[in-house]
N, C-alpha and C positions, 0 to 999 in steps of 0.2 A: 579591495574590500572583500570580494571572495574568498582570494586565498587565506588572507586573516580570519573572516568565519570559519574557512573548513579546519582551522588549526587554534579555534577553540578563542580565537583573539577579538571577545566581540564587541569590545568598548572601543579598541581601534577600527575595527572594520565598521561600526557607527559612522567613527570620526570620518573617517576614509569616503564610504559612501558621502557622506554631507557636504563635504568637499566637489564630490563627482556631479551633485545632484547643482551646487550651485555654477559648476563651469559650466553644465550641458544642459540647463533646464529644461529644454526643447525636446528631449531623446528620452525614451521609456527604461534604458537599461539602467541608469544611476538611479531613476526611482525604483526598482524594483530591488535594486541591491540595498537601496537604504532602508527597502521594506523587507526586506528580511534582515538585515544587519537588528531593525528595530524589534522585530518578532523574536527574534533570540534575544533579545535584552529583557524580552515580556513588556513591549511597550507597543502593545496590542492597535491602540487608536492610532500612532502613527503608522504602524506597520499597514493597515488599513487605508489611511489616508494616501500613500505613497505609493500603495497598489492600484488604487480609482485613477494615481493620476498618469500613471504607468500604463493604466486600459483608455484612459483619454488619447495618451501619447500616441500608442503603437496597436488601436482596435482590429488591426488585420493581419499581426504577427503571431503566427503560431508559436513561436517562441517564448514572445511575453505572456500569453494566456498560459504555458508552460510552469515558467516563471513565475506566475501569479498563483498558481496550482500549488505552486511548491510552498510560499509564503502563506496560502492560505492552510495546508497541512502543517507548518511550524506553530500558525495560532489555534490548533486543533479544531479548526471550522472542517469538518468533510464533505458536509455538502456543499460549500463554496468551492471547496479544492477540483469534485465531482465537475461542477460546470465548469470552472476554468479548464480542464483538460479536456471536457470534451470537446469547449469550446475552439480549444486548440488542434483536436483531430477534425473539426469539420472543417477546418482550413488548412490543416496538411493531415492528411491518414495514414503517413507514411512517418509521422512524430515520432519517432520512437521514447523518447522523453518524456511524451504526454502518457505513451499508452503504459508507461511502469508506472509513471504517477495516477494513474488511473485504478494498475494495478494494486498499489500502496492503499488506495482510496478503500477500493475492496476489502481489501486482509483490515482495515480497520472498521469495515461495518461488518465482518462475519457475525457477530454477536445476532444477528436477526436470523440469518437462513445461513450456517456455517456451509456445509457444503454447496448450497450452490453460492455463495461470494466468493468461497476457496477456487471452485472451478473458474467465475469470471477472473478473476485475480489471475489464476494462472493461463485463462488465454490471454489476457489483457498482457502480460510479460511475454506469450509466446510470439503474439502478434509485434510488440516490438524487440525481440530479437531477430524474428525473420526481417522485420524495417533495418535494422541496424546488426547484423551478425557479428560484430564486436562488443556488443551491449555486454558487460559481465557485469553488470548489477543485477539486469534482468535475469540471466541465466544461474546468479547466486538466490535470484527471488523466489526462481523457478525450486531448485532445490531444496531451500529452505519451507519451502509449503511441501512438495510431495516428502520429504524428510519426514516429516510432524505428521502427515496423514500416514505412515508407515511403523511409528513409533505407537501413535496411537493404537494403530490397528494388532501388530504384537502383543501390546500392554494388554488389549482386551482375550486375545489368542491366547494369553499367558494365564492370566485369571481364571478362565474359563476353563483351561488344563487343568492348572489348580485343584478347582472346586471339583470339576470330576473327578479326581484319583484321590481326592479326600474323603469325599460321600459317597461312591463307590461301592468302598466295602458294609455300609452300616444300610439300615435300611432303607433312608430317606432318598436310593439310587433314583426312584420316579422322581422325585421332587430333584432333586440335583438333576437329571436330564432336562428338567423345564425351565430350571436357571439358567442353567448353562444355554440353551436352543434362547432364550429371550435375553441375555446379554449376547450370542452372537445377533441375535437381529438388532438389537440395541445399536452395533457396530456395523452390521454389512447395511444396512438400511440406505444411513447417514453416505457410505463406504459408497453404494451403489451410487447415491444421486450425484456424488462428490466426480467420479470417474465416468460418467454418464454425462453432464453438464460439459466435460471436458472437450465432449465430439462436436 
């Protein structure tokens, strides 16, 4: 049933899982795959219901709380996602699994305090690459955040060039200095607490 989810098959990997969930009803892994098999169909309640029984099955598996992490970010709950991975690092810290889905959790509440989620985000990936030094999700996670805070920060460099050599020559140069000096703070601000958070 996994392989069918990751290849887009999710009416069979439904099927698949439900079959898994009825030979081994006893084991948390068929519940959790038929809980996401179901979160990808958008059938929310069971995907839920097959997670509770999944955390019934296997409460001291860092793995299923992982897992449960994972089905809980397909139903776009994040702060359920938040606790199942932590719940998963306080019983192995060495998760590497948990700590990107942790990281994932992050880059999706940035909307509150962009830079420092961006910064947790990216230790949360650095912490499990160093767990796992073959993790190339996390090191594509890792890229793709300092990528975007680079892009940004040009974008603003670029602007800010701009408007200087355009007002420049006319009179308004004092006023164009104080744009310009308050769109770069606008950017290094954010910039500073973003690479700060990082240490």
């Amino acid at each position: 049933s996994v392989a069918l989810g990751g290849l887009g098959e999710h009416q069979l990997a439904f099927g698949s899982a439900t079959e898994a969930v009825r030979l081994a009803p006893l084991q948390w892994q068929p519940h959790v795959r038929l809980a996401m098999a179901a979160a990808n169909l958008a059938i929310p309640r069971m995907a839920r219901a097959s997670a509770l029984r999944a955390m019934e099955l296997g409460p001291q598996d860092s793995r299923m709380w992982t897992a449960v992490g994972e089905v809980a970010l397909a139903l776009q709950a994040t702060s359920d996602a938040d606790a199942a991975f932590r719940h998963a690092l306080e019983l192995d810290p060495q998760n590497s699994a948990a700590h990107n889905g942790l990281g994932r959790v992050e880059l999706r509440s940035a909307k509150r305090a962009p830079s420092e989620a961006l910064a947790r985000a990216v230790r949360s990936f650095a912490v499990s690459v160093r767990a796992n030094p073959h993790a190339q999700a996390d090191r594509h996670n890792i890229d793709v955040v300092v990528r975007s805070q680079l892009v940004d920060a040009a974008y603003l460099l670029l602007v800010n060039s701009l408007l200087t050599l355009l007002l420049a020559a006319g009179r308004a140069r004092l006023l164009l200095s104080l744009v310009g000096v308050a769109l770069l703070l606008a950017f290094a601000i954010p910039l500073a607490r973003f690479f700060g958070a990082l240490t």
